[in-house]
DOPAKE-996275 format. One record per residue: residue in three letters; chain; x, y, z of N, C-alpha, C, CB in turn. Coordinates in steps of 0.2 Angstrom, whole numbers. Glycine has a CB too. Example, Ala and Ser with C-alpha at 12.3 -4.5 7.8 and 13.67 -1.06 7.14 Angstrom:
[node ALA A [66 -28 39] [62 -22 39] [66 -16 39] [57 -22 45]]
[node SER A [64 -11 35] [68 -5 36] [64 0 39] [70 -3 29]]
END
This chain:
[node UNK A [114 -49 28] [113 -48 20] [106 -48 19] [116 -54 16]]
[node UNK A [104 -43 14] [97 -41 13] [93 -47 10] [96 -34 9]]
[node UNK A [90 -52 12] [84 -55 8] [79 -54 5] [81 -58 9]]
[node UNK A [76 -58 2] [69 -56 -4] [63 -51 -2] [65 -64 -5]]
[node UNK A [63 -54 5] [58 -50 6] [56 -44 9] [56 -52 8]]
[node UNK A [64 -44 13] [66 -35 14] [67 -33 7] [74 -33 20]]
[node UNK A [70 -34 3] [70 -29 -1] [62 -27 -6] [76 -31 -5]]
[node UNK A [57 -33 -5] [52 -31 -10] [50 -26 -5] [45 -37 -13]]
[node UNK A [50 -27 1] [46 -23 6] [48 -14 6] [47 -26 13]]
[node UNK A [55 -14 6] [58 -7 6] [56 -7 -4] [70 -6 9]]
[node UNK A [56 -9 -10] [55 -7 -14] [47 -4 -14] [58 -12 -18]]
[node UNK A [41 -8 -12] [36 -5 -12] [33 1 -10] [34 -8 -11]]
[node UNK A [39 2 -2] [38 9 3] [41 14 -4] [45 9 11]]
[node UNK A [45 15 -8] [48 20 -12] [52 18 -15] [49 25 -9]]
[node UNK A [48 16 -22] [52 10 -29] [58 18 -32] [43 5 -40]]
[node UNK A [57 23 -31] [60 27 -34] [68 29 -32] [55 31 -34]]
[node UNK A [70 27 -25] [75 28 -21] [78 23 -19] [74 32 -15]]
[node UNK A [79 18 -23] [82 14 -17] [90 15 -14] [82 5 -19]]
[node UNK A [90 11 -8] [96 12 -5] [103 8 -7] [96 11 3]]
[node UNK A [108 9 -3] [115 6 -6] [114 -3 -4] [122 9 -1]]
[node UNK A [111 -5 0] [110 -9 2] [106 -14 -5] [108 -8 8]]
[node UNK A [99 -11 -6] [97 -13 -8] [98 -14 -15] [94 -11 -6]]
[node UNK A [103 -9 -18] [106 -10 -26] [113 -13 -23] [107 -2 -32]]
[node UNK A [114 -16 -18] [121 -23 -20] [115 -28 -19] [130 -25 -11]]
[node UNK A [110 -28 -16] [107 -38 -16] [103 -35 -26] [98 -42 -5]]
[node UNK A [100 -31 -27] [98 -32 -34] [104 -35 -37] [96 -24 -38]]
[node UNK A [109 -34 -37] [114 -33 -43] [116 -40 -41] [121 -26 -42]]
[node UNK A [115 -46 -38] [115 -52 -37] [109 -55 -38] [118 -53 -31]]
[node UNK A [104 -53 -39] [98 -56 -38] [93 -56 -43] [95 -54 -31]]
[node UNK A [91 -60 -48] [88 -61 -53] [79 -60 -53] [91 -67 -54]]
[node UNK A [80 -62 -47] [72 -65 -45] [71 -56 -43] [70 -74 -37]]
[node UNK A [75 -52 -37] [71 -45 -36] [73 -41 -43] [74 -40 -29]]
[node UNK A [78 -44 -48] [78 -40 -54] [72 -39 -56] [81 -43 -58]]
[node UNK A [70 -46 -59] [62 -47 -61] [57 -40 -61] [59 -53 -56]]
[node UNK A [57 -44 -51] [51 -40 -50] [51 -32 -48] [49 -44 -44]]
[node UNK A [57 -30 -48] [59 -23 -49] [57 -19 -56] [65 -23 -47]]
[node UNK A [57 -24 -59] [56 -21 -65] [48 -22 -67] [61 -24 -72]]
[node UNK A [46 -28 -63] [37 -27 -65] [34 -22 -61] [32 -33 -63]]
[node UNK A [38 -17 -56] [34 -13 -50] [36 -6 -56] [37 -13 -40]]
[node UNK A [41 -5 -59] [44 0 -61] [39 0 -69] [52 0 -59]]
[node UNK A [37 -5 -70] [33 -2 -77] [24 -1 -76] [33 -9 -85]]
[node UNK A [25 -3 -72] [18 -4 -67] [17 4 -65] [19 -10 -60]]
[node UNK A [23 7 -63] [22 15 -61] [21 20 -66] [27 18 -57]]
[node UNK A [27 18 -72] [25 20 -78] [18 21 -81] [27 16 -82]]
[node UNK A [15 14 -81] [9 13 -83] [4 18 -79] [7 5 -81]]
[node UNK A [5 20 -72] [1 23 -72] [0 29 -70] [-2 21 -70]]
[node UNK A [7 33 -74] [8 40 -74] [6 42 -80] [14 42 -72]]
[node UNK A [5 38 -85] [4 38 -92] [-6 39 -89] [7 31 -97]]
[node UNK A [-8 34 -87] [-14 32 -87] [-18 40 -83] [-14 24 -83]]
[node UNK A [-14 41 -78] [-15 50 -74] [-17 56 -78] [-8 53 -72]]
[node UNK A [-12 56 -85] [-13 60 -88] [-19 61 -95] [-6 61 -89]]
[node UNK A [-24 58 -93] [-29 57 -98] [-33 66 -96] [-35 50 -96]]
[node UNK A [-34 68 -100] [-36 75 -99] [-45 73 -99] [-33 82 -106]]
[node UNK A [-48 75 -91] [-55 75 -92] [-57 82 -91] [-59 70 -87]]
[node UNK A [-54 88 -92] [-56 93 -88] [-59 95 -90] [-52 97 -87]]
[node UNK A [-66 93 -95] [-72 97 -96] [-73 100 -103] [-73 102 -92]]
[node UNK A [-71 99 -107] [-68 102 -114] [-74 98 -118] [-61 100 -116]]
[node UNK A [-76 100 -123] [-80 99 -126] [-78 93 -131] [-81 106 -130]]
[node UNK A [-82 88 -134] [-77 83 -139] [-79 86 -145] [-79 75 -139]]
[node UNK A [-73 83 -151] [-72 87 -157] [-79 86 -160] [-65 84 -163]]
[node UNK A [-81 91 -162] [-86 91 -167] [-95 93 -162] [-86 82 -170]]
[node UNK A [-92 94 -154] [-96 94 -153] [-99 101 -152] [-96 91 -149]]
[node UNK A [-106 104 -156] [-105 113 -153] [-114 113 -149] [-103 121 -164]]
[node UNK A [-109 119 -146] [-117 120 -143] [-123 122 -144] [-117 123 -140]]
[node UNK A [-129 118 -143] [-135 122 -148] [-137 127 -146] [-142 118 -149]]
[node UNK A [-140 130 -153] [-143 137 -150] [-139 143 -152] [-143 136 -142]]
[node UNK A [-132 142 -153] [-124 147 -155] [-125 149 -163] [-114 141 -153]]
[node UNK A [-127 156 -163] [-125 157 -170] [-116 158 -171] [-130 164 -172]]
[node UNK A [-117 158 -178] [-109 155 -181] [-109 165 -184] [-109 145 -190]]
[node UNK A [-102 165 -183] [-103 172 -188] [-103 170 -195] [-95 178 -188]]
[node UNK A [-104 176 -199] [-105 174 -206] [-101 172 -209] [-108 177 -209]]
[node UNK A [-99 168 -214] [-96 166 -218] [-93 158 -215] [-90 171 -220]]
[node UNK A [-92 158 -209] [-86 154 -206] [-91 145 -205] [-83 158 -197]]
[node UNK A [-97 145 -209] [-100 138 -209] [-100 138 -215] [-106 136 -205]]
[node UNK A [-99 140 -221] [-98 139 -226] [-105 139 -230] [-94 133 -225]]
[node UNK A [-108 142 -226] [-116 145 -228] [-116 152 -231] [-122 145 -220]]
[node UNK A [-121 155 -234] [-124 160 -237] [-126 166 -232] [-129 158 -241]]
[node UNK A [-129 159 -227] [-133 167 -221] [-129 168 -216] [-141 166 -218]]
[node UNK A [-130 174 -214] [-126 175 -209] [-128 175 -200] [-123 181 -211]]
[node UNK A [-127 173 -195] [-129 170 -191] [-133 165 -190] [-129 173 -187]]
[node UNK A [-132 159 -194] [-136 153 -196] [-136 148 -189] [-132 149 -203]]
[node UNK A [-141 146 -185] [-140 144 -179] [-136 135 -182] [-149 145 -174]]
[node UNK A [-129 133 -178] [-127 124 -181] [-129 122 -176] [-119 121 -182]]
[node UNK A [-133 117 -178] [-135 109 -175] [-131 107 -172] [-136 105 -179]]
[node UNK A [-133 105 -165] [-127 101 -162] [-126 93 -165] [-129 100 -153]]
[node UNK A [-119 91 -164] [-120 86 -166] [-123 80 -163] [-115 85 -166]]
[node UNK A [-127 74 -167] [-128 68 -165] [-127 65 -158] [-124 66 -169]]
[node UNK A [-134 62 -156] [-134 59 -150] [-126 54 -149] [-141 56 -149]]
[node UNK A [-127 49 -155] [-126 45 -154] [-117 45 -155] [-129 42 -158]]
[node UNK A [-117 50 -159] [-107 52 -160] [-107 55 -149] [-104 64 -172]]
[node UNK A [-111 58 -150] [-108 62 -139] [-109 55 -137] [-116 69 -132]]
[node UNK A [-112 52 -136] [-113 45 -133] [-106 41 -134] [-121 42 -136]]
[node UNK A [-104 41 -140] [-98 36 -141] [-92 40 -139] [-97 34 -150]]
[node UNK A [-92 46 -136] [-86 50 -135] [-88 48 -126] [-86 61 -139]]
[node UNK A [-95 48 -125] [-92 49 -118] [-93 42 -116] [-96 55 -113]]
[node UNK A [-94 40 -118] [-88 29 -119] [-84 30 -119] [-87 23 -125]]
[node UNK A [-80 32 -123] [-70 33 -122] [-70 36 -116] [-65 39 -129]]
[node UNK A [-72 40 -114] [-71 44 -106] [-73 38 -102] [-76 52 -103]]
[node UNK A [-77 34 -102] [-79 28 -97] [-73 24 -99] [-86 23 -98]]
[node UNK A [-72 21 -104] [-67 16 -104] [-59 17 -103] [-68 13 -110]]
[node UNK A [-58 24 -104] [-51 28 -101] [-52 26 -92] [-49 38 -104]]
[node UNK A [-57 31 -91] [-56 27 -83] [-58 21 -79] [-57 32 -79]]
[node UNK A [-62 16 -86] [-59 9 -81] [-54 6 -81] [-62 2 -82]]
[node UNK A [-51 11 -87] [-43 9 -90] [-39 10 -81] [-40 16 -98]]
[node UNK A [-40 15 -80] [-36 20 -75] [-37 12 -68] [-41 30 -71]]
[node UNK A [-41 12 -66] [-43 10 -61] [-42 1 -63] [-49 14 -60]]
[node UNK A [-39 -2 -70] [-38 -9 -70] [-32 -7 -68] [-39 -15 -77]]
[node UNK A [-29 -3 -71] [-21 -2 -68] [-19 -4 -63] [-19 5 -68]]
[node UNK A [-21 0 -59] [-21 2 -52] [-22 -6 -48] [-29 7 -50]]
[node UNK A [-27 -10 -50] [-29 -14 -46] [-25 -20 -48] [-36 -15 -45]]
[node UNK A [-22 -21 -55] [-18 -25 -57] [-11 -26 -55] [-19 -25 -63]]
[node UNK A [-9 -17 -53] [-1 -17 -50] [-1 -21 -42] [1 -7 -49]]
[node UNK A [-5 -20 -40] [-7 -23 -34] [-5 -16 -26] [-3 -31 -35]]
[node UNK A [-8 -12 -31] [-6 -4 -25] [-12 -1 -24] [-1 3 -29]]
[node UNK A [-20 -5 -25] [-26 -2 -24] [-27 -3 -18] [-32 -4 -27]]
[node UNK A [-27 3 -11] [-27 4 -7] [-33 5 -5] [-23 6 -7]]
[node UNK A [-39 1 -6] [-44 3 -4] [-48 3 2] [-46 1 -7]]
[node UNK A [-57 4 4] [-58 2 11] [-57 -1 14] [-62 2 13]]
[node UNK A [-56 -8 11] [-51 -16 15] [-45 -13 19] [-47 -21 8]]
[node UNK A [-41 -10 14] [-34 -9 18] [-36 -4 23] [-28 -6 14]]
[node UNK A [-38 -1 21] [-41 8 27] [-45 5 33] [-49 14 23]]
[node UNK A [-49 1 31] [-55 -3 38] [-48 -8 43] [-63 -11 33]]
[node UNK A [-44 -11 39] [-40 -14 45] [-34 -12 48] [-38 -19 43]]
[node UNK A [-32 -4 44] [-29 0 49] [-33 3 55] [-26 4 45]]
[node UNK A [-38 4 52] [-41 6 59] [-43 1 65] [-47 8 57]]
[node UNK A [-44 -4 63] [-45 -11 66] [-38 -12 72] [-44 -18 59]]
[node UNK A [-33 -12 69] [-28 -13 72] [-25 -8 77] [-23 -14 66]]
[node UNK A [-28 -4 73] [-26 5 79] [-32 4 85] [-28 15 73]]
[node UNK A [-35 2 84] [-42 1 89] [-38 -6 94] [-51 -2 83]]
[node UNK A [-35 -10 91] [-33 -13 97] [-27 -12 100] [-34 -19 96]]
[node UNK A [-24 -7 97] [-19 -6 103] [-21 1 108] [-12 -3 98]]
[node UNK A [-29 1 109] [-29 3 114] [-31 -1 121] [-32 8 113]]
[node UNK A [-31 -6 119] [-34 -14 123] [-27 -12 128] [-35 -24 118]]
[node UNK A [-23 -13 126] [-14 -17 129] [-9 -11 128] [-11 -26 123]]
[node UNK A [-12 -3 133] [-7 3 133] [1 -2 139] [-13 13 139]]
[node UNK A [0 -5 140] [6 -8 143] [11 -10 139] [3 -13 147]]
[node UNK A [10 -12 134] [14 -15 129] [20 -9 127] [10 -17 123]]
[node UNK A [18 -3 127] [22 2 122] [25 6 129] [15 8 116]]
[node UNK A [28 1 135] [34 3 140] [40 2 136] [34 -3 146]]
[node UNK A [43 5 139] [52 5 134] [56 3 141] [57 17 130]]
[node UNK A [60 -3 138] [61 -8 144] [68 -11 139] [54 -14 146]]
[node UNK A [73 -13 145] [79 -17 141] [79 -25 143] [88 -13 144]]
[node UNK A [71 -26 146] [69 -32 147] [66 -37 142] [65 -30 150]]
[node UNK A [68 -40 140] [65 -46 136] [58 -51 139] [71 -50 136]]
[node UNK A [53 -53 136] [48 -56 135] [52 -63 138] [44 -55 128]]
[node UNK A [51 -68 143] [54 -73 142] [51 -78 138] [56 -74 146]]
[node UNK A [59 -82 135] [56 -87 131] [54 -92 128] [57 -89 130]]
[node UNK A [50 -95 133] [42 -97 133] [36 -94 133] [40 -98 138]]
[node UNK A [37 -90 135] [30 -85 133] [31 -82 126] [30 -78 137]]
[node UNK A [35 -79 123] [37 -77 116] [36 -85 111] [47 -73 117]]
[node UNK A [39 -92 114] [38 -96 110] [29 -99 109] [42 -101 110]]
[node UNK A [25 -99 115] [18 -101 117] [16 -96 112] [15 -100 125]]
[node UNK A [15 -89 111] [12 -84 109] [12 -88 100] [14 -76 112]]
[node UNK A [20 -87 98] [21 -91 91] [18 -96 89] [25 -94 90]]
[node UNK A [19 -100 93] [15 -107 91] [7 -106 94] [18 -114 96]]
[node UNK A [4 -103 95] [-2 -103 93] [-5 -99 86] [-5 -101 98]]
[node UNK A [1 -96 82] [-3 -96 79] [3 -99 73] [-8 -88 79]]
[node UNK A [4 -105 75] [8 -109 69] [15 -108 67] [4 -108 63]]
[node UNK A [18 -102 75] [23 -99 70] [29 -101 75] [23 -89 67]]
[node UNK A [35 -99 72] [43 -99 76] [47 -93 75] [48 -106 74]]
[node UNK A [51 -91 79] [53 -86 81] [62 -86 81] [49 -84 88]]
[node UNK A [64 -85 76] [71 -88 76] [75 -81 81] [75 -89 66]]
[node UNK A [81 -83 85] [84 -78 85] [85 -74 80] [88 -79 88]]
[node UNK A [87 -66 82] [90 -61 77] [85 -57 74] [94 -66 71]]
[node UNK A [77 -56 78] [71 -50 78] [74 -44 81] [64 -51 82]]
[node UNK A [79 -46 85] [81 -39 91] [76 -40 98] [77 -30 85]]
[node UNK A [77 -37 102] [74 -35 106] [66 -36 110] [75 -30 104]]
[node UNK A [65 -42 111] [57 -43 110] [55 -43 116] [54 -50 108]]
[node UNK A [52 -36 120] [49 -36 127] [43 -36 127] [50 -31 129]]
[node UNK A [37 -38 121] [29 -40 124] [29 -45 120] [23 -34 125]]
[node UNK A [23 -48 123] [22 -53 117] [14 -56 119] [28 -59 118]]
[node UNK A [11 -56 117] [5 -59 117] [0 -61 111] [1 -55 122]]
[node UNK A [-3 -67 112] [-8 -71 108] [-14 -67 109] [-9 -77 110]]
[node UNK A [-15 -65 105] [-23 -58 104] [-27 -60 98] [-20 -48 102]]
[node UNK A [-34 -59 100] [-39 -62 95] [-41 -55 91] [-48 -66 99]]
[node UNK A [-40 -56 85] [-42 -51 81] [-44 -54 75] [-37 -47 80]]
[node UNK A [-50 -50 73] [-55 -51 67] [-53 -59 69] [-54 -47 57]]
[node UNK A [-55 -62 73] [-59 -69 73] [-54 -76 73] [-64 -70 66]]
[node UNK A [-45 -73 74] [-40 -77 75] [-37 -75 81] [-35 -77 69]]
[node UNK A [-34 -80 80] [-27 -77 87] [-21 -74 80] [-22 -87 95]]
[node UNK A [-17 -71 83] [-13 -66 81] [-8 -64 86] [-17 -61 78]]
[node UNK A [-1 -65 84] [7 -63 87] [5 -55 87] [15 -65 80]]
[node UNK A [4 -55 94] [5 -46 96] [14 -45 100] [-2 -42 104]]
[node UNK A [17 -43 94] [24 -41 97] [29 -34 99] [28 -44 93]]
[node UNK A [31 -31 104] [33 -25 103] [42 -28 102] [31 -21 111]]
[node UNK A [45 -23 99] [52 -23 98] [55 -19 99] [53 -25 93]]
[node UNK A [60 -16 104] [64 -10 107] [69 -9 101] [67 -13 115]]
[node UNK A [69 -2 100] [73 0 93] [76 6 98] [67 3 84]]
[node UNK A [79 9 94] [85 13 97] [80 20 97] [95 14 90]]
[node UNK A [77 21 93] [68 27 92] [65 25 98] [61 26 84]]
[node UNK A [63 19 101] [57 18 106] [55 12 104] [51 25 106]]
[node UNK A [52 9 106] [46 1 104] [41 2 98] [39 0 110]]
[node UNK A [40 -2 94] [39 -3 91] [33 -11 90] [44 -2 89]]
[node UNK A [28 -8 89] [24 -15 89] [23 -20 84] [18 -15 91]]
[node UNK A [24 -23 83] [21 -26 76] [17 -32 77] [26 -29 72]]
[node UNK A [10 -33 73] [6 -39 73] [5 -44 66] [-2 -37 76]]
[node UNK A [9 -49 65] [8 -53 62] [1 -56 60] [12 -56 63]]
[node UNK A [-2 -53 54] [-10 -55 52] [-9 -61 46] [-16 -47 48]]
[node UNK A [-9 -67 49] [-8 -72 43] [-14 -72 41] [-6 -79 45]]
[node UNK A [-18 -70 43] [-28 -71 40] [-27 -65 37] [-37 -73 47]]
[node UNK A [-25 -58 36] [-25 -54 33] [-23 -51 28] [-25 -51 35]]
[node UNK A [-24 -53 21] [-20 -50 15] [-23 -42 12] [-22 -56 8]]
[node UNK A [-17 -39 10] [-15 -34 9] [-15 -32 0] [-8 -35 14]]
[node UNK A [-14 -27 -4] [-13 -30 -11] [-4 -24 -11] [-22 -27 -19]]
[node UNK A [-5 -20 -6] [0 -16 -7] [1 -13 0] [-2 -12 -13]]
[node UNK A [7 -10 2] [7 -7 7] [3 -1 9] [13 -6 7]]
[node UNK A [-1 0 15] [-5 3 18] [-4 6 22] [-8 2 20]]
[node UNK A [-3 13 21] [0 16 27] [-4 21 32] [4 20 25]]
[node UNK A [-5 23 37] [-10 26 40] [-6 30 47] [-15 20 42]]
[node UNK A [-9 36 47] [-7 39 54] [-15 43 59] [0 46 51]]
[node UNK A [-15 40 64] [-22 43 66] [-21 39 74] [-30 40 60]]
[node UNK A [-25 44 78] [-26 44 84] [-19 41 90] [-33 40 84]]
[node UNK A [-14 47 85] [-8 46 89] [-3 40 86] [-10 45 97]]
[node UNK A [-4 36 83] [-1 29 80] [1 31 74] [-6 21 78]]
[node UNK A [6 29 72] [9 29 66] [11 24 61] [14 31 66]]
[node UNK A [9 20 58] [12 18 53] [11 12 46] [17 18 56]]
[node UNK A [9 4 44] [11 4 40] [6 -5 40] [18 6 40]]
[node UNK A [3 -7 33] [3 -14 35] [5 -17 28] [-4 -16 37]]
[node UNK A [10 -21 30] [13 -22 22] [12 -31 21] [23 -20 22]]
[node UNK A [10 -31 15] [9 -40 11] [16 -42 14] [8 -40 0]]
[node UNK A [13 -48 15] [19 -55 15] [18 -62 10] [19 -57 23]]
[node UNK A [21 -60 7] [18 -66 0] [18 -73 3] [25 -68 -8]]
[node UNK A [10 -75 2] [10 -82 5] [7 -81 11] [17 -87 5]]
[node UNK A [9 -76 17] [8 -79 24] [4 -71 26] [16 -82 29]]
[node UNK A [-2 -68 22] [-5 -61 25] [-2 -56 26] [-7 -61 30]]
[node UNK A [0 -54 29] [6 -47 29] [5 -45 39] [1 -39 21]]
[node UNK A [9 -38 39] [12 -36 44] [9 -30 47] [19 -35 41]]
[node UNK A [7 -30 53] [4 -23 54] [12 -19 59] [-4 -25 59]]
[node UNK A [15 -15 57] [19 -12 60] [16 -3 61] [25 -15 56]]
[node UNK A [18 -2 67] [17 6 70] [19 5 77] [9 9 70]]
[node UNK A [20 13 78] [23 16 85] [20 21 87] [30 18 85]]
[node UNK A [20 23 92] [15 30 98] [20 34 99] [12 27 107]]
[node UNK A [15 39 96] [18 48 98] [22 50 93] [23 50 106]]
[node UNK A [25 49 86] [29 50 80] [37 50 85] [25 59 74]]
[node UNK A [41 46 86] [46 47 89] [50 42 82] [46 45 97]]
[node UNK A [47 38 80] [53 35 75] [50 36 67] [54 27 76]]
[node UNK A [54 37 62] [55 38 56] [52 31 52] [62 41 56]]
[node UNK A [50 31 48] [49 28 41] [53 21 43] [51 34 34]]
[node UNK A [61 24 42] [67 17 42] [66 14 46] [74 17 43]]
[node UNK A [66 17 54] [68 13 60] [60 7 58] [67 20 70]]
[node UNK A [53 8 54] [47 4 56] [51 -2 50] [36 9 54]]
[node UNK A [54 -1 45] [55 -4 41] [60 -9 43] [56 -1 35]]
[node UNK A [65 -7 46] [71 -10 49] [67 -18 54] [75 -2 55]]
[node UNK A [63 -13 57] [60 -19 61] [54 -25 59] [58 -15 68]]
[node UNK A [53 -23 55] [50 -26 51] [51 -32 47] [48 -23 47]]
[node UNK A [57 -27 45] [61 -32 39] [66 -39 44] [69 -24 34]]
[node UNK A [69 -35 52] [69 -41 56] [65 -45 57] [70 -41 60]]
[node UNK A [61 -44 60] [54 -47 64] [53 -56 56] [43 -38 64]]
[node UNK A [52 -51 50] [52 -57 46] [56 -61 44] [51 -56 42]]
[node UNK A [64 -59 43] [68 -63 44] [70 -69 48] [72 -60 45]]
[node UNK A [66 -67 55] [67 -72 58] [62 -76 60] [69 -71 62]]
[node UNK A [58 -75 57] [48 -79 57] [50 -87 54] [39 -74 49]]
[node UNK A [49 -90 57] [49 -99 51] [40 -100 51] [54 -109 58]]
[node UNK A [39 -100 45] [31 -102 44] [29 -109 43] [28 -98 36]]
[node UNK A [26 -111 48] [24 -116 49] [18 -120 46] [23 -117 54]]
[node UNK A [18 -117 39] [12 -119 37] [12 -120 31] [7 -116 39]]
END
């Protein structure tokens, strides 16, 4: 059965589609009711907030100096009477509304919690940079990590590992940005899948990245940092990274 946190997770990847699965646990569940409906006005909010026209248009009243007017049409006697541009102070107040429409844009953004900025971008790159340390991990193997080694690596960094992730063939305690951190591969029916649990790394929205052959994703985990998940050479799809994700967290006990 789908939990809270698979479903915020597939709702953030694409609030617009969800699946069957995911509208039988809505249709029981009050709390992803809720928050399904704060992500879905939140997109509203800023498709409305998209469509501010800045495209260069003159504001009302404003004309260009220097432009004679044909005759009659300023309501004057003489004909090409050069009009006065308007007032510093009236342009000055028009191109305030153009500042304050796009801090408008950009509180949106950071208030939905989907500002995907150089934070998120710098620690995808971070994370892709260390999976070139450990090319051994991303073997495809019907071998399991054994279970001491998979529970040592957890417990250093505070965590437990319930059965029911699937498939856990690597496992190591890796220092990254200044912690130790769960480096786990997981064997999916597409190929391995790695995922590193960043409890020191918060996220505001899902991040997605594809570069130097790695594909894929770093998603918040409320309360405990979020998820770095990707795979090598584009052999699995979007689902297969979610699927395994959505395991890997199911079976995490947070120790803290």
């Amino acid at each position: 059965m789908m939990d809270h946190e698979e479903y915020k997770f597939l709702l953030l990847s694409d609030p617009e589609h969800p699946t069957p699965d995911m509208l039988t646990h809505l249709a029981g569940c009050r709390e992803c009711a809720a928050y399904t409906d704060r992500v879905l006005r939140f997109e509203n909010r800023l498709e409305r907030a998209l469509r501010v026209d800045v495209s260069g248009a003159a504001a009302p009243g404003v004309v260009t100096p220097g432009v004679a007017t044909p005759a009659g049409t300023d309501g004057g006697s003489s004909a090409g009477a050069v009009v006065q541009p308007t007032s510093r102070p009236r342009a000055r107040r028009w191109c305030r509304g153009l500042a304050v429409a796009a801090s408008v844009l950009v509180a949106v953004v950071m208030a939905g919690g989907l500002w995907l900025g150089s934070a998120g971008r710098t620690l995808a790159a971070d994370v892709v940079d260390h999976m070139a340390e450990e090319p051994a991990a991303w073997a495809r193997t019907e071998v399991a990590v054994s279970s001491p080694k998979l529970e040592q690596v957890m417990a250093d960094s505070n965590l437990h590992l319930r059965p029911g992730a699937g498939l856990v063939s690597y496992a190591n305690s890796c220092g990254f940005r200044g912690h130790q951190v769960p480096h786990l591969v997981l064997q999916t029916a597409a190929g391995p899948v790695t995922i590193m649990v960043l409890t020191h790394e918060s996220v505001r929205g899902a991040v997605h990245f594809n570069e130097q052959g790695y594909r894929g994703m770093i998603i918040p985990v409320a309360g405990h940092g979020s998820l770095a998940v990707l795979e090598q050479g584009g052999r699995s799809d979007p689902q297969t990274l979610q699927r395994a994700a959505a395991a890997l967290l199911a079976a995490i006990e947070w120790n803290r």
